[in-house]
Structures are given as C-alpha cells and as structure tokens.
N, C-alpha and C positions, 0 to 999 in steps of 0.2 A: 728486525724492527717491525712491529706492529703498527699497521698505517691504518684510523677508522677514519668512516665517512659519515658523519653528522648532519643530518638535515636542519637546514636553520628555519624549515617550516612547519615541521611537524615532532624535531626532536629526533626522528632514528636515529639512532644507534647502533656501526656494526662494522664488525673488521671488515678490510677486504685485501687483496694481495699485494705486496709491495708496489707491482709494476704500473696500480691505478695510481700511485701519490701524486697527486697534482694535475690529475684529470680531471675532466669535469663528469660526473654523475648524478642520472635523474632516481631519487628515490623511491623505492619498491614498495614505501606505504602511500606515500601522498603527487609522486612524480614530480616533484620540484627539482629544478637541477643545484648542483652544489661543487664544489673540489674537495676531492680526496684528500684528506691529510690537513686542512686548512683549519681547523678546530684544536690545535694539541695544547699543552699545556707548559705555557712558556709563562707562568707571572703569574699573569692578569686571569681572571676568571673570562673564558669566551664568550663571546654574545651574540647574538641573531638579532637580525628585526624582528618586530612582534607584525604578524601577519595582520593585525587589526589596525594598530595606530604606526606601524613602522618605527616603533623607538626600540627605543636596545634592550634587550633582554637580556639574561643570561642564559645559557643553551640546557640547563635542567629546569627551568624555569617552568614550575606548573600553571602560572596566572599572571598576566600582567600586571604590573607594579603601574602602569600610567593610565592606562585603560581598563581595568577590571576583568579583562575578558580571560575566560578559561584555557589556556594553549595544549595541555596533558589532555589525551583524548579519554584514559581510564577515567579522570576527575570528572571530566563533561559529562560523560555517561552514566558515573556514582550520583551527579548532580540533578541532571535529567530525571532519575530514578526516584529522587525524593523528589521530587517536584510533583511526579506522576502520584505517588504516594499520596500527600498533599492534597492534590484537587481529590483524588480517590475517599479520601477522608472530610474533606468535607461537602461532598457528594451524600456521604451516606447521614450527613446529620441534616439536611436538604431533604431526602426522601425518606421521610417517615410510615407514609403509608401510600395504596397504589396508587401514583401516579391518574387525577382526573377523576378517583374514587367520590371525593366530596362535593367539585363541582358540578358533576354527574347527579347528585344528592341535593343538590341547590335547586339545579334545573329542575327536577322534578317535584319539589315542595312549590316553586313557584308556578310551575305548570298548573297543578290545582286550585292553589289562587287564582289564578289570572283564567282559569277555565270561564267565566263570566267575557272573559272578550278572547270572544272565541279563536282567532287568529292566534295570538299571543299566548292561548294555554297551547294550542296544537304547535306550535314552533319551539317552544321550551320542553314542552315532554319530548318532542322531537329530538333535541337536543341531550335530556336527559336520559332518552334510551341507549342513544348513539356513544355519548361518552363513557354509560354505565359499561354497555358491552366492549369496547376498547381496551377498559381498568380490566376487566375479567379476563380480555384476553391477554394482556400486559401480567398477568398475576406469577405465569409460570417463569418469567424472567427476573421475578422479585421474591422468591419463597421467604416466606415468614412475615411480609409486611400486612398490614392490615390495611382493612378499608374491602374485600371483598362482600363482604355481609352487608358494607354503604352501598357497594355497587348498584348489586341484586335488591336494594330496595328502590334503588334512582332507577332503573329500568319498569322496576313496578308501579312506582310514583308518576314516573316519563307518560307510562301506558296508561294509569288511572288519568291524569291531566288532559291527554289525547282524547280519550272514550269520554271523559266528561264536557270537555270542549263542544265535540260533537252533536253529543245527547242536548246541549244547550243550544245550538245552534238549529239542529233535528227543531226542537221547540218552540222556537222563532222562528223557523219556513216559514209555516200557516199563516203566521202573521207578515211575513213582509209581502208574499204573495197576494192577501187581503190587499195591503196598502197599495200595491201594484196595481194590482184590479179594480181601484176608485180612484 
C-alpha cells in the first residue's frame, strides 16, 4: 500500500514509506507540517484550508473559489509573467522618444526668450543644457528612440539663452553702476 503525503499548504505531492502513515511531516517545499496518509480517497474529494481566507478548498485546487487568490505556485508565476509583460508593453507606448529630449528643447527655446530678464534666461538654458546632455546620455539605453538631434539642439539653445542673457546683462552694468554713482 502506497501511503502519500499531501501538503494542505502548498499542494505537495509525494509517496513516502509505509512506516510514516499517520505521522506527522513538515514539507520539503513550503515546511508546513501535515499527516501522512490523511488525504486518500475515501468519497469525498479532499480539501485543505485555503492559506489566504481559511475555507476549504479542494487539495488540487489551482485558485480559490472564495477568495480569488492563486494557490498553484506554476499559475502565480505564469501570472506574474504576463503581468510583467503587460506593464513592459505599456512602458514602451509611454516612451516614444528619449526620455527629457523635449523638455530639454522647451527649456532652451525659452531661455532665448526670457534672455531680456537676465536671471530667468541663464537658469532655463541652464536647465536646458543639463537635461539636453542627460537625454544624450540616456540614448544608449534606448537605441532607436528619437529625440537625440531635440537633445543636441536644447544644449545649443540652453548655451545661446545663457551667452545672450549675459551679453544683455554685460550691457546693463554701465548703466546700473551710473545709477549707483548718482
């Protein structure tokens, strides 16, 4: 007579020698202890508590019928897997192109503007240099996205906004040191 040991927490499944029947044994996947032999098949389909809500299961049971929860550790893992999938796929309809490419691109069109109040153009090209070269360096973890050619203009735009800030600001010394001086 074949006597198996069924774990009522994780499902094992596995003979073992006559002389354990009605021992108690902790199982060798999940360590929960159980009795030898106490699972056979007398009728009734056997059942376990569901480790999640504690109602009765049946002991092949891949999912709880009360609780929804997954019990089959192959299903959780098939499960997990598309799920990973999933966010993985909509990740990639989210990143169109590099990552800070465009914002980089903002900043420095409006650094130009804003170059007339001089703080304000030198902190947005600032800006736009900083996030240009980020995207650039960010590029080789994206191959194929676009927006490196946006980059390399927000860096050049960043530095035009900066150097014009300047030169406007250069242009206004004279004057506010006049004003100072009277």
């Amino acid at each position: 007579m074949v006597v198996r040991f069924l774990c009522p927490s994780c499902s094992y499944d596995a003979p073992v020698p006559e002389e354990y029947g009605g021992a108690t044994l902790k199982c060798p996947q999940c360590g929960a202890s159980s009795i030898a032999g106490s699972g056979g098949g007398n009728g009734d389909a056997p059942t376990r508590p569901c480790p999640f809500c504690a109602e009765p299961v049946r002991l092949a049971a891949r999912k709880c019928r009360h609780c929804g929860e997954i019990l089959d550790r192959n299903l959780a893992i098939a499960k997990q897997q598309e799920r990973m999938k999933e966010i993985e796929r909509r990740q990639a309809l989210l990143v169109t192109e590099l990552p800070g490419s465009r914002a980089a691109f903002i900043c420095g069109v409006l650094s130009i503007l804003s170059a007339p109040g001089v703080f304000v153009g030198v902190a947005l090209g600032s800006v736009a240099m900083l996030l240009g070269a980020s995207s650039i360096k960010e590029a080789p973890r994206h191959p194929g996205l676009p927006g490196g050619q946006r980059a390399r203009r927000a860096i050049l735009l960043g530095a035009l906004g900066v150097v014009t800030s300047l030169l406007i600001f250069a242009m206004l010394l004279p004057r506010l040191g006049r004003a100072l001086a009277d």
